[in-house]
N, C-alpha and C positions, 0 to 999 in steps of 0.2 A: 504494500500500500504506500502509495506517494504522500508524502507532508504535504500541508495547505499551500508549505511555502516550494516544494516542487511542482506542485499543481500548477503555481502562478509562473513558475520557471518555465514549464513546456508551452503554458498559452503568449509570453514573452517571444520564447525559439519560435511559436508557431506565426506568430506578428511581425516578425522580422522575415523570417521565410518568404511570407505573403508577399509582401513587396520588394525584397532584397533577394530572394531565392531561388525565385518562378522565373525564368528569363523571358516568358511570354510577356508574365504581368511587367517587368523591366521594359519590354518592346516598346506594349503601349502607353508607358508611363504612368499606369494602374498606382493608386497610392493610397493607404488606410487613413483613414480622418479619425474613424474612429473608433476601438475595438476593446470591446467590454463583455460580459459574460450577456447582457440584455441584447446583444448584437453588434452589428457592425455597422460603417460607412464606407466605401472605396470609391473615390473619385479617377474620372479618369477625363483627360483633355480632349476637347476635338483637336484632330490634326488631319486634312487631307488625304491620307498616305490609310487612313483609316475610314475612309468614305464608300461609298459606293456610288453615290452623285455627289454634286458639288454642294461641300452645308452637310451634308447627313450622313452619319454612321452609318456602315455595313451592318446590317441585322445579326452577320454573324459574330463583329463587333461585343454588341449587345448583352447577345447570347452570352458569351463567353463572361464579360461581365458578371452577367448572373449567376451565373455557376462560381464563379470564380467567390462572389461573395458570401453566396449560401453556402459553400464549403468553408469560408472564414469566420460564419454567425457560429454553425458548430465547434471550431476548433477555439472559439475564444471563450467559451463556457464549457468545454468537456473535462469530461472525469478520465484524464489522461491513464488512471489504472485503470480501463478499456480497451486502449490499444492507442496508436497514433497515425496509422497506414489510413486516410481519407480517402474514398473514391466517390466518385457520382455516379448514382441506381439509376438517377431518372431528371430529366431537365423538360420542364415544360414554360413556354417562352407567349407572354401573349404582347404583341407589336399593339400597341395604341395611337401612337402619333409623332414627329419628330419635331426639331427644334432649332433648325439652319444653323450654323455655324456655334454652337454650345457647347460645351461639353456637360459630362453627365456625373451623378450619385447615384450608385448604390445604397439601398437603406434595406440591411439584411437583418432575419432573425429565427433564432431558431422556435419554430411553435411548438417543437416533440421532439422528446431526447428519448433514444431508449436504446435497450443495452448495446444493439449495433446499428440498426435504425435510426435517424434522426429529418427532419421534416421542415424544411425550412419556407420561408415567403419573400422576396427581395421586390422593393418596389423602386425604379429607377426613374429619377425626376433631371429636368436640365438645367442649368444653373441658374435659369431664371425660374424655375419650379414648376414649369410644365411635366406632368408625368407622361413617359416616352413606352415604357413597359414595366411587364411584371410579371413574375417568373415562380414559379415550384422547383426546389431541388429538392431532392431525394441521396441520402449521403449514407452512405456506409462505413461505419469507424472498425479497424481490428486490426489482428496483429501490432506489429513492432515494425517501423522503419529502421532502417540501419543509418547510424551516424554517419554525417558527412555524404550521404544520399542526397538528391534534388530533384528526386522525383516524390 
């Protein structure tokens, strides 16, 4: 069993990861606002090079986003004597509307934790607060990663 204050040590490793470790999330200059065990925030820039037309985000973009957060709402409140190996079961993405030239928020949380299960809802709004999408992950927590791993 992990101490409270290990507990807080892996969800640290796991916040620095997020943004410092993922060389996707580096790519798109993906970055934590805010990461607490109630959820997360991941902002990420519009930049062209990440569009699909001019002004708007690739869907797949988006997507990724989503997932990307709803795997960060669970790993910032998990009960790391669980496991720490994160995957995504299931990503469901609903497109609502875009925001020209914005970049966007992730605002993730996790609504169910359970022993390997966990149930997240990520609503993503643009920096003028327009909501763009919103997303279900589906995240499975187990085993052990090995140190110094990046995946």
């Amino acid at each position: 069993m992990l101490s409270e204050q290990e507990q807080q040590d892996e969800r640290d490793r796991a916040r620095r990861r997020w943004t410092e470790g993922v060389a996707f999330n580096r790519a798109c200059a993906m970055t934590v606002q805010r990461w607490d065990p109630d959820g997360i925030e991941m902002r990420l820039p519009f930049r062209e090079d990440l569009g699909a037309h001019p002004g708007v985000f690739h869907g797949g973009v988006i997507s990724a986003l989503i997932d990307t957060a709803g795997c960060g709402a669970v790993a910032a409140g998990h009960d790391y004597d669980l496991g720490d190996r994160i995957t995504t079961v299931a990503l469901a993405v609903q497109y609502l509307s875009a925001d020209p030239g914005q970049g966007v928020v992730a605002y993730a949380r996790c609504n169910r934790r359970g022993r390997q299960l966990n149930y997240t809802e990520v609503t993503v709004r643009s920096d003028r607060g327009k909501e763009v999408a919103h997303g279900l992950v589906t995240v499975s927590v187990s085993g052990r990663r090995e140190r110094g791993s990046s995946s």
